[in-house]
ROSE-4610 file (N, C-alpha, C; in Angstrom, 1 decimal, always signed):
// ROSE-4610
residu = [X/X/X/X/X/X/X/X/X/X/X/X/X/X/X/X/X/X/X/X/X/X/X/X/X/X/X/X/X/X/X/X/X/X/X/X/X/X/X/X/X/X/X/X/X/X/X/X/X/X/X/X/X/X/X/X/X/X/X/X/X/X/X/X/X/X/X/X/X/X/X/X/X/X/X/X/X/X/X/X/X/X/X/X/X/X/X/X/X/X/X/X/X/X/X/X/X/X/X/X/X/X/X/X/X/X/X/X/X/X/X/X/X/X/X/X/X/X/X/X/X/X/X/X/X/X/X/X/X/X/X/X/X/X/X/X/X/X/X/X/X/X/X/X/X/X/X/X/X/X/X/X/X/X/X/X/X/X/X/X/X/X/X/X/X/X/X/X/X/X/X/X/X/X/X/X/X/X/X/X/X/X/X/X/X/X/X/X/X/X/X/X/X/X/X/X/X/X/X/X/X/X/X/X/X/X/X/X/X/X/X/X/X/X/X/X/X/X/X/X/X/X/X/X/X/X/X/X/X/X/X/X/X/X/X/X/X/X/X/X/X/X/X/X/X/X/X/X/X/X/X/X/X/X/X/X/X/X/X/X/X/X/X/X/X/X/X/X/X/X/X/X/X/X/X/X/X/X/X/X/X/X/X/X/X/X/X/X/X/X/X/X/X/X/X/X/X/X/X/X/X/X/X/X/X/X/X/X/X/X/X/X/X/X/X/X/X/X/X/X/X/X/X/X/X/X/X/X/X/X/X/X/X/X/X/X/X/X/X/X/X/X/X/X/X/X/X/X/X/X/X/X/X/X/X/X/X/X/X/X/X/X/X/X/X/X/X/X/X/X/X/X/X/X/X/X/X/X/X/X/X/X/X/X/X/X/X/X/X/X/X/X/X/X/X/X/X/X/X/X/X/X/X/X/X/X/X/X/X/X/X/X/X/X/X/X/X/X/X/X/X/X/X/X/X/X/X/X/X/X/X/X/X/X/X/X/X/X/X/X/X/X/X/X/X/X/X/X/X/X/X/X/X/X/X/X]
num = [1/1/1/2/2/2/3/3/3/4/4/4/5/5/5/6/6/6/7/7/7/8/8/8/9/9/9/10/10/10/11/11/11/12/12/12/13/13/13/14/14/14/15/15/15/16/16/16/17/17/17/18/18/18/19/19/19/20/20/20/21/21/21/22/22/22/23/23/23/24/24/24/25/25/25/26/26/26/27/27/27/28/28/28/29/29/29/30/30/30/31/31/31/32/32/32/33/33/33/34/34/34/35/35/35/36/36/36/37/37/37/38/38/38/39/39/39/40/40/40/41/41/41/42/42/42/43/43/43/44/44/44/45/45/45/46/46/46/47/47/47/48/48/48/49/49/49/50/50/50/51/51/51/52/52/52/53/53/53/54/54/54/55/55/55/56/56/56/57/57/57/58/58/58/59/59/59/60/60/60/61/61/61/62/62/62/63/63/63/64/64/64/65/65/65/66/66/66/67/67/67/68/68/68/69/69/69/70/70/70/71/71/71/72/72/72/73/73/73/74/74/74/75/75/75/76/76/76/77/77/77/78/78/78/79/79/79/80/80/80/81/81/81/82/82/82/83/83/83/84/84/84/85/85/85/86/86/86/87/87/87/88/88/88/89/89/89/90/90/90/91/91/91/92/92/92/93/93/93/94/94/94/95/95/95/96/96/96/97/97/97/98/98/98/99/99/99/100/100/100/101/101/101/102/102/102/103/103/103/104/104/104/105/105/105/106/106/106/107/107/107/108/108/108/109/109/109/110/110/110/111/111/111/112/112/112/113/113/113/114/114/114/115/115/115/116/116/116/117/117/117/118/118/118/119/119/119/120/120/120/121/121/121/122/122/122/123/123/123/124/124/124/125/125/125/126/126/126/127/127/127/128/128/128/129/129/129/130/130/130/131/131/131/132/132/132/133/133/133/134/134/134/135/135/135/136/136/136/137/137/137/138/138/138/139/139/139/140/140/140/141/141/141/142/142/142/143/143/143/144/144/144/145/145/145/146/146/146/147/147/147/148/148/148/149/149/149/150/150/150/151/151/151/152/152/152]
x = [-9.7/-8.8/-9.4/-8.5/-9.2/-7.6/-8.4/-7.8/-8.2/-6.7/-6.8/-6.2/-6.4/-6.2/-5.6/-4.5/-4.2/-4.3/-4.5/-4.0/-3.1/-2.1/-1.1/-1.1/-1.0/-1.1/+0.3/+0.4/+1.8/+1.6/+1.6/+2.2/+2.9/+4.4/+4.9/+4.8/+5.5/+5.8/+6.1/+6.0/+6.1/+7.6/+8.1/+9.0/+10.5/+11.1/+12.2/+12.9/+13.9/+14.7/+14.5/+13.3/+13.0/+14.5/+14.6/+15.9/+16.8/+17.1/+17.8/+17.8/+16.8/+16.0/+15.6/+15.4/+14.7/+13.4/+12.8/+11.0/+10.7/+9.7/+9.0/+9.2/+8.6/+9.1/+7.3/+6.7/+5.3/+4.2/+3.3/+2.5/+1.1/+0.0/-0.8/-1.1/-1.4/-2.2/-3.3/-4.3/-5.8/-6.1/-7.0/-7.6/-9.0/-9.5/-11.0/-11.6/-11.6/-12.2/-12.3/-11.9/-11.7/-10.6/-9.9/-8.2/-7.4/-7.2/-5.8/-4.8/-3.9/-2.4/-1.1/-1.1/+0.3/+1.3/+2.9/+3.3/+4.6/+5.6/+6.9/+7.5/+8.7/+10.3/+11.1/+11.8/+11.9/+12.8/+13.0/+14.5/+15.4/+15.6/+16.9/+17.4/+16.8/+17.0/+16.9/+16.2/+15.9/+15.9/+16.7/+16.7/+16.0/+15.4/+14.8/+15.6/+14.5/+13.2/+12.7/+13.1/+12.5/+11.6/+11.8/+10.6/+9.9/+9.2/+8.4/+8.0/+8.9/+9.1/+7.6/+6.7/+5.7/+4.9/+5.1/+4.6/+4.7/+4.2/+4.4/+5.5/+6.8/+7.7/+7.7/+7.7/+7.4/+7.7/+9.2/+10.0/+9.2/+8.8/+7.9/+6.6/+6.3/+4.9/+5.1/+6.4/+6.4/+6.7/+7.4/+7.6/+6.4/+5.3/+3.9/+3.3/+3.1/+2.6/+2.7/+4.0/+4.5/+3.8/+4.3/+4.0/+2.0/+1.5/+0.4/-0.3/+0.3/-0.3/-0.2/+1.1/+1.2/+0.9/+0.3/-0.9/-1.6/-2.7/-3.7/-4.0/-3.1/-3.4/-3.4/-2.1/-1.9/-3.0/-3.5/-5.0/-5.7/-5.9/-7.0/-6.8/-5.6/-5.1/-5.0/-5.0/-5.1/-6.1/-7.2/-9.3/-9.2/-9.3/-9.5/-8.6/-7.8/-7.0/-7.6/-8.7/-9.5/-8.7/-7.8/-7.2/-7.6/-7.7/-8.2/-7.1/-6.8/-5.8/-6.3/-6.1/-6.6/-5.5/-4.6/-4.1/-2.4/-2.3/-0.8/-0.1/+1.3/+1.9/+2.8/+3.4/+4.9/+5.9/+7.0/+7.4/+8.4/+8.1/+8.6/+9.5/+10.6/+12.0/+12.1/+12.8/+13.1/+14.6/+15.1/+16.7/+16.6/+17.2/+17.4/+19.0/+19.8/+20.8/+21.2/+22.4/+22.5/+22.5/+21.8/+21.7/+22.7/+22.5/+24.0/+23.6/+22.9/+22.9/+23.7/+23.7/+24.0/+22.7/+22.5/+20.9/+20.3/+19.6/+19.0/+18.1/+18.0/+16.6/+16.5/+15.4/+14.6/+15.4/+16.4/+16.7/+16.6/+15.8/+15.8/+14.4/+13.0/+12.1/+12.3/+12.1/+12.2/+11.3/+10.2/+8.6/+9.1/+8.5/+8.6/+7.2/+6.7/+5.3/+5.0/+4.4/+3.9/+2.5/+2.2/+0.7/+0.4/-0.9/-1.5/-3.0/-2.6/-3.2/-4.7/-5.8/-6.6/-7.3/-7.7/-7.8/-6.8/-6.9/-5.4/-4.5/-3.8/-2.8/-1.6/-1.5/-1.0/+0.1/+1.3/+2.5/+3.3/+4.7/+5.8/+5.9/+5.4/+5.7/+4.3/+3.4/+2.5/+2.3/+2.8/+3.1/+4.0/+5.0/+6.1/+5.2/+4.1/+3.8/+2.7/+2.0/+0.9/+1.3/+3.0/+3.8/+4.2/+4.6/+5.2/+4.1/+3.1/+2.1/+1.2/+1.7/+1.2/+2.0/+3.4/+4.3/+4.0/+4.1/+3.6/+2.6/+1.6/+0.2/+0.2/+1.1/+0.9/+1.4/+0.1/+0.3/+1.5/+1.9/+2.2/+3.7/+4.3/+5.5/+5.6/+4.6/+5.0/+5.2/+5.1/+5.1/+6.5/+7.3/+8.4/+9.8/+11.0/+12.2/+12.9/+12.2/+12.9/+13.0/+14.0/+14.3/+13.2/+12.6/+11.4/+11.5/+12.1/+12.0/+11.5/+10.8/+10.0/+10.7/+10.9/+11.4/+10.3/+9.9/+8.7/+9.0]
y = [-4.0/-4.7/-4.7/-4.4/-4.9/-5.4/-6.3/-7.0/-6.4/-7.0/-6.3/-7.5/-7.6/-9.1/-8.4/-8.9/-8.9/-10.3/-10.4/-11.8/-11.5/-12.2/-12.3/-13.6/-13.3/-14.2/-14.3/-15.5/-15.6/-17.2/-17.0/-18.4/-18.8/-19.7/-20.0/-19.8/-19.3/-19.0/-20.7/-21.6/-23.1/-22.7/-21.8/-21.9/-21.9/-20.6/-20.3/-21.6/-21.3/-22.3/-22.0/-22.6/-21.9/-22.6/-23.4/-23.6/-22.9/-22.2/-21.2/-19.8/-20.0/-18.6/-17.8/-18.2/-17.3/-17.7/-16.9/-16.9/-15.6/-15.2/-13.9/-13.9/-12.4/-12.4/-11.6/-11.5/-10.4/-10.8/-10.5/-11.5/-10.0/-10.1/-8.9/-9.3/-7.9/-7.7/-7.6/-8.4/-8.1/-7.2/-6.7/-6.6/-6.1/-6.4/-6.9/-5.7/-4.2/-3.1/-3.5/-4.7/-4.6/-4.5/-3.3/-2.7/-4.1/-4.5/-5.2/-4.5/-4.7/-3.8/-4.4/-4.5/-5.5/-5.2/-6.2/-6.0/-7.1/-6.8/-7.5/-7.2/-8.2/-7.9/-6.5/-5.6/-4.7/-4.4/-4.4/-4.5/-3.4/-3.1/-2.9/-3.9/-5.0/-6.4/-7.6/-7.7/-8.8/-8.2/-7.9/-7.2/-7.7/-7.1/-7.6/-8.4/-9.5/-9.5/-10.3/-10.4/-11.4/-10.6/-9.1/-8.6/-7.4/-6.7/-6.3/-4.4/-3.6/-2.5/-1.5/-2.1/-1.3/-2.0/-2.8/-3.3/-2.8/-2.7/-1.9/-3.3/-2.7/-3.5/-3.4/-4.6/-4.2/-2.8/-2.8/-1.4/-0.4/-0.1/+1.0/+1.3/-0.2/+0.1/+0.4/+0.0/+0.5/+1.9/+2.9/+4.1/+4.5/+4.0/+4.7/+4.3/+3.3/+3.3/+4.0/+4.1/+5.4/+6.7/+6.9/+8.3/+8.4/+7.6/+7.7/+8.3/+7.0/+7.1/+8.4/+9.1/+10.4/+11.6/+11.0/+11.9/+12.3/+11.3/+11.5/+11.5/+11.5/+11.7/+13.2/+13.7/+14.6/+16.2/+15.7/+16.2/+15.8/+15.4/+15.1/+16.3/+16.1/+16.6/+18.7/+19.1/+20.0/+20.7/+19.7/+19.5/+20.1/+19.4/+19.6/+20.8/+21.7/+22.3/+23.9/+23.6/+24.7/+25.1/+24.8/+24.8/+23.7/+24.3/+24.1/+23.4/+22.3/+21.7/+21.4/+22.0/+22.1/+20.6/+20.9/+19.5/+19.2/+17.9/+17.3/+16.6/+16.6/+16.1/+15.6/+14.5/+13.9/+12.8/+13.3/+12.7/+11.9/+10.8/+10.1/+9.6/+8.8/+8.3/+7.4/+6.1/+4.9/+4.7/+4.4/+4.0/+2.5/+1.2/+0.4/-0.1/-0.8/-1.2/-2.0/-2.5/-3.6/-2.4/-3.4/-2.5/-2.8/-2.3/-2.7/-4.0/-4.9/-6.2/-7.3/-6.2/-6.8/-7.4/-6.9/-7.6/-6.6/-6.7/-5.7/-5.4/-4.0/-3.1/-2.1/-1.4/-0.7/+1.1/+1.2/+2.2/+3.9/+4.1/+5.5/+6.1/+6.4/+6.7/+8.2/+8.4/+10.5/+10.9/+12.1/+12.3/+13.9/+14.2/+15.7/+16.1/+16.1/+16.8/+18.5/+18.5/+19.9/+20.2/+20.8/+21.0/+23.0/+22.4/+23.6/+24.1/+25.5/+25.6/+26.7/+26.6/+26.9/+27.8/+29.5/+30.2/+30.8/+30.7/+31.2/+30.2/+30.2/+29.2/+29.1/+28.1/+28.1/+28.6/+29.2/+29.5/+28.2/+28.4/+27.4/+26.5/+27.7/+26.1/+25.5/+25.9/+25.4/+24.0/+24.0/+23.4/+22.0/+22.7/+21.4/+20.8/+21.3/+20.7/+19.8/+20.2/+18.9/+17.6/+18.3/+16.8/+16.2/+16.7/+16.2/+15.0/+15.6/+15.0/+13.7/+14.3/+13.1/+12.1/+12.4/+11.1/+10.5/+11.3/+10.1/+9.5/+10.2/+9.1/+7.9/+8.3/+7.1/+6.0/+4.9/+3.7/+2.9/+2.9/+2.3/+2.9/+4.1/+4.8/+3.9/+3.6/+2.9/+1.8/+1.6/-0.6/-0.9/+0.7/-0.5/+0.4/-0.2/+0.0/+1.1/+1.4/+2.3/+3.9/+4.6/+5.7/+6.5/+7.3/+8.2/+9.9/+10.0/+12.3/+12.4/+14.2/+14.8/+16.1/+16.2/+17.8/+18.2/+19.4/+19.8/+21.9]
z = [+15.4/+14.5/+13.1/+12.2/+11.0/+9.9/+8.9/+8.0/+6.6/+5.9/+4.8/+3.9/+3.1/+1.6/+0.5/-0.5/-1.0/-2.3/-3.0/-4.1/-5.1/-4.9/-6.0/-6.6/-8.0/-9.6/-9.6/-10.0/-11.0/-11.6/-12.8/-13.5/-14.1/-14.3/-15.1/-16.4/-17.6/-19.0/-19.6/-20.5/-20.3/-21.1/-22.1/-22.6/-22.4/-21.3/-21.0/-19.7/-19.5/-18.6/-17.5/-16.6/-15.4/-14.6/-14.4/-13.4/-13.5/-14.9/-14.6/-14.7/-14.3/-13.7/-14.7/-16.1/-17.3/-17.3/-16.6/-16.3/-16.3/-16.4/-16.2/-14.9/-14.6/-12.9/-12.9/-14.3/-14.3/-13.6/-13.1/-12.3/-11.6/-11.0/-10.4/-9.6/-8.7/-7.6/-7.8/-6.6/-7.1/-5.7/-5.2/-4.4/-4.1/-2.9/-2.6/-3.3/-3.4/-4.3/-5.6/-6.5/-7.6/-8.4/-7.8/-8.7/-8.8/-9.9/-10.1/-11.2/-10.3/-10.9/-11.2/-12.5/-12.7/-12.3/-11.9/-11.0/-11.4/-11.2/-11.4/-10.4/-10.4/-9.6/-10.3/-9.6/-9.9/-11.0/-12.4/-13.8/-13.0/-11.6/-11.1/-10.5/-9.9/-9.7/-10.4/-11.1/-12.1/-13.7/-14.2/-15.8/-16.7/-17.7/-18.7/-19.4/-20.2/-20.2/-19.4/-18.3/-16.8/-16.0/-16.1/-15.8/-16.1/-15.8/-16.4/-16.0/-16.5/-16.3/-16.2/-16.6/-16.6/-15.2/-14.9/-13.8/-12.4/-10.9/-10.3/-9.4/-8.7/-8.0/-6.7/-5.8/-4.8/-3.9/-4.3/-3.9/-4.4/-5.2/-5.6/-4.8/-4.5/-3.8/-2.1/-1.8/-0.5/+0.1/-1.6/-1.0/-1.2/-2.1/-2.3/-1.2/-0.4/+0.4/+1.9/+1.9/+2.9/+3.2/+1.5/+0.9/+0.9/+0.5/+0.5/+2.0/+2.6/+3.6/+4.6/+4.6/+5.1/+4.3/+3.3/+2.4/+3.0/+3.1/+3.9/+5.1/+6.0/+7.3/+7.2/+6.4/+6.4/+5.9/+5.1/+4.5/+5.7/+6.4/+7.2/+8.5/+8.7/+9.9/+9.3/+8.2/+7.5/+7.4/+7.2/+6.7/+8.6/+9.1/+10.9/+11.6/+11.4/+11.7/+10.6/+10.0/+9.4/+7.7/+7.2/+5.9/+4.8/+3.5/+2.4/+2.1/+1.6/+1.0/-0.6/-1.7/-3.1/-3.9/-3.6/-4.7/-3.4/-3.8/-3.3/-3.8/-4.2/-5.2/-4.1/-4.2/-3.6/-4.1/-4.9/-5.6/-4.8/-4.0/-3.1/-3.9/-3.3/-3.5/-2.2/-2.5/-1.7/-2.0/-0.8/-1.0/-0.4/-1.5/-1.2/-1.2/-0.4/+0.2/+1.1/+1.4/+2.6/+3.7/+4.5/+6.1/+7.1/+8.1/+9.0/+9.8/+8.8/+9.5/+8.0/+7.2/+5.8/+4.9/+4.8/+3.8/+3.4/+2.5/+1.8/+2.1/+2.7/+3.2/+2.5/+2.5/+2.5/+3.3/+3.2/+4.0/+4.6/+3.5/+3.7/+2.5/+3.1/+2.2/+2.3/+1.3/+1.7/+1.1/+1.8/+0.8/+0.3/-0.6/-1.5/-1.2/-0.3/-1.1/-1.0/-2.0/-2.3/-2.9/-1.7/-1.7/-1.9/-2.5/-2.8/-2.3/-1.4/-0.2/-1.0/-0.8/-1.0/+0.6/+0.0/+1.2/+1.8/+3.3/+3.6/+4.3/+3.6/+3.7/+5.0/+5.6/+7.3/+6.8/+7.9/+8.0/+7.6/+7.7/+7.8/+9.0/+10.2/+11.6/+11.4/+11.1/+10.9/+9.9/+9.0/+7.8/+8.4/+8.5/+9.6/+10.7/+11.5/+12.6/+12.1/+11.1/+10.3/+9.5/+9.1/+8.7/+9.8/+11.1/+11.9/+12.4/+12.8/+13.4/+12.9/+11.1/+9.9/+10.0/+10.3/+10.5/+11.0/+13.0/+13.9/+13.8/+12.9/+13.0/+11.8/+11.2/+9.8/+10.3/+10.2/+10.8/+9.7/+8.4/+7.7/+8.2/+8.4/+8.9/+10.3/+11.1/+12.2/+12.8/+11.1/+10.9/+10.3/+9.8/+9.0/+10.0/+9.8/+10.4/+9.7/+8.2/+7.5/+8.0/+7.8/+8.2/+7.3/+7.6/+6.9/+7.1/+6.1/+6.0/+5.3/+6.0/+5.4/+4.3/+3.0/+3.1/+2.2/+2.8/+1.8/+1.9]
């Protein structure tokens, strides 16, 4: 088993009408490596100037975390299967909406990636069977309810 920490900051602004809801929403993440990364409610939910567009929102950090994480398995599983993986790009996309319970989820992550193969480069079923395999093994894909495709 292992654990992982997060800290999140946030403090009140003393000037706007917090009761009614004109506060910053800006606030960071710290974590145990050091990296802190600022971080708001997302201005497709909460509009400026309550939050903070350069900040990373949760919604954002969950398709990156998806996406990350079937990065790297997926390089790993590529490194071990004898191929050169040179660069990986995936311009991941998150669909948020009510779910068929009514509430807002997380519904549909979809990854792009495109990688650049150093050497000789595996076929197409080949290619499908290291994302396939990257799926099932991404622990972060097997912790959430959201629907997850691959098109690459």
């Amino acid at each position: 088993m292992s654990i992982y920490t997060a800290t999140i900051r946030w403090s009140r602004d003393p000037g706007p009408d917090f009761a009614k809801g004109q506060y910053s929403r800006a606030h960071a993440w710290a974590f145990d490596g050091g990296a802190v990364v600022p971080a708001s409610a997302s201005p497709h939910i909460v509009p400026a100037p309550w939050s903070d567009a350069a900040g990373v929102d949760p919604e954002e950090a969950f398709v990156a975390s998806l996406a990350s994480c079937h990065m790297l398995v997926f390089v790993d599983f590529a490194r071990r299967a004898g191929f050169v993986v040179e660069g990986y790009v995936d311009e991941a996309e998150g669909v948020l909406e009510k779910g068929a319970d009514g509430r807002m989820a997380m519904t549909l992550v979809t990854l792009h990636p495109r990688v650049t193969w150093g050497g000789d480069p595996p076929d197409e079923a080949a290619i499908a069977d290291l994302h396939h395999r990257a799926h099932d093994a991404c622990f972060i894909a097997n912790s959430v309810t959201s629907e997850v495709t691959v098109e690459h």
